[in-house]
C-alpha positions as CSV (number, residue, x, y, z in Angstrom):
1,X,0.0,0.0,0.0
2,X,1.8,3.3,-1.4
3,X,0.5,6.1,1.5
4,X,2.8,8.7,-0.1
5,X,0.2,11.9,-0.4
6,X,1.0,13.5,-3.5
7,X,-1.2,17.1,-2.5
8,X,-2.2,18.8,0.4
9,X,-5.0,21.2,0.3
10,X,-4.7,24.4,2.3
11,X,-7.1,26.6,3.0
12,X,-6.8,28.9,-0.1
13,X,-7.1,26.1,-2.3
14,X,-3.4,26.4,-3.0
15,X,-2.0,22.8,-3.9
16,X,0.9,22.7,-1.3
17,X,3.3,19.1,-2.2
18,X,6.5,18.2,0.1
19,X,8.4,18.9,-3.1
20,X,7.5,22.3,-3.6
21,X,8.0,23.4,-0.2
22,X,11.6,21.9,-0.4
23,X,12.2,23.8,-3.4
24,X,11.1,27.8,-1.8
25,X,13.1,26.3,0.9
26,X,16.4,25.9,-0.4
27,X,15.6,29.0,-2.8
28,X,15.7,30.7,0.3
29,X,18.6,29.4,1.1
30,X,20.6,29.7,-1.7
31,X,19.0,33.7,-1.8
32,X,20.0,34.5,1.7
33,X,23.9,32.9,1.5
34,X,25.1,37.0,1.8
35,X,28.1,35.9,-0.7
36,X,29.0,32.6,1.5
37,X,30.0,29.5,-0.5
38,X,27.6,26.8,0.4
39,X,29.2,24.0,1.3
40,X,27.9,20.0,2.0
41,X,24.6,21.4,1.1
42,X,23.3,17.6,1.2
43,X,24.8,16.8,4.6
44,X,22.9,20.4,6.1
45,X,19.8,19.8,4.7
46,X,19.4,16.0,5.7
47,X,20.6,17.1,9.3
48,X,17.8,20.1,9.4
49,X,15.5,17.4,8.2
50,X,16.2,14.1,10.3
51,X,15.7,15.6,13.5
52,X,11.8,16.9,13.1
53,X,11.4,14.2,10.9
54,X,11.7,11.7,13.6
55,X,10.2,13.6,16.3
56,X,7.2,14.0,14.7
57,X,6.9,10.2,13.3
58,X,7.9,9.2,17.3
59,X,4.2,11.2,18.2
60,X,2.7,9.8,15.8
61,X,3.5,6.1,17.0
62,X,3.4,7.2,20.8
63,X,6.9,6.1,21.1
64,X,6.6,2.9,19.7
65,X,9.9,2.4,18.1
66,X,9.3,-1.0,15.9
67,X,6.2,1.1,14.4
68,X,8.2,4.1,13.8
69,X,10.6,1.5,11.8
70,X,8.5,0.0,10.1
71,X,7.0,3.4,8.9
72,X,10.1,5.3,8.2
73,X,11.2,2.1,6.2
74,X,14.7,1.2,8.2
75,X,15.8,-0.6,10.8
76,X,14.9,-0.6,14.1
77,X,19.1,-0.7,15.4
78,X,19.2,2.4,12.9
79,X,16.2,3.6,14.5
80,X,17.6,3.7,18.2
81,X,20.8,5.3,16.2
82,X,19.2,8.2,15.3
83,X,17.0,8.9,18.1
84,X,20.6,8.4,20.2
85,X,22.4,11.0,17.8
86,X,19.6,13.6,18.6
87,X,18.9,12.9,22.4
88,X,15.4,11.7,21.9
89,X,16.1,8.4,23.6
């Protein structure tokens, strides 16, 4: 079962996708470097990313970490890395 929602509706009846918020995102970014050469850009944005990423998926699953595995698609030992790395165990 693919539960990968490809639109979100918002109130104006703009089409909002994970995609295009990414994209103003890092076009902000990139706009607001004030002449600095950006560097490991990949690395940053996975790191700004990971953290909420996994808080929020943890709320979802009231902590359960197998579920939060299973949903994030890794391992659970990967799991419990991750949540080490950002203090959320």
């Amino acid at each position: 079962m693919n539960n990968h929602p490809e639109n979100n509706s918002v109130e104006s009846g703009e089409i909002v996708t994970l995609k295009s918020n990414v994209t103003e995102i890092m076009k902000h970014y990139f706009a607001n470097l004030k002449g600095e050469e950006p560097r490991n850009v990949y690395d940053f944005f996975l790191d700004e990313i990971e953290e909420p990423l996994l808080s929020v998926v943890m709320k979802q699953v009231r902590g359960n970490q197998s579920e939060a595995a299973r949903m994030l698609g890794i391992s659970r030992g990967t799991l419990r890395s991750l949540l080490k790395k950002f203090g959320m165990l």
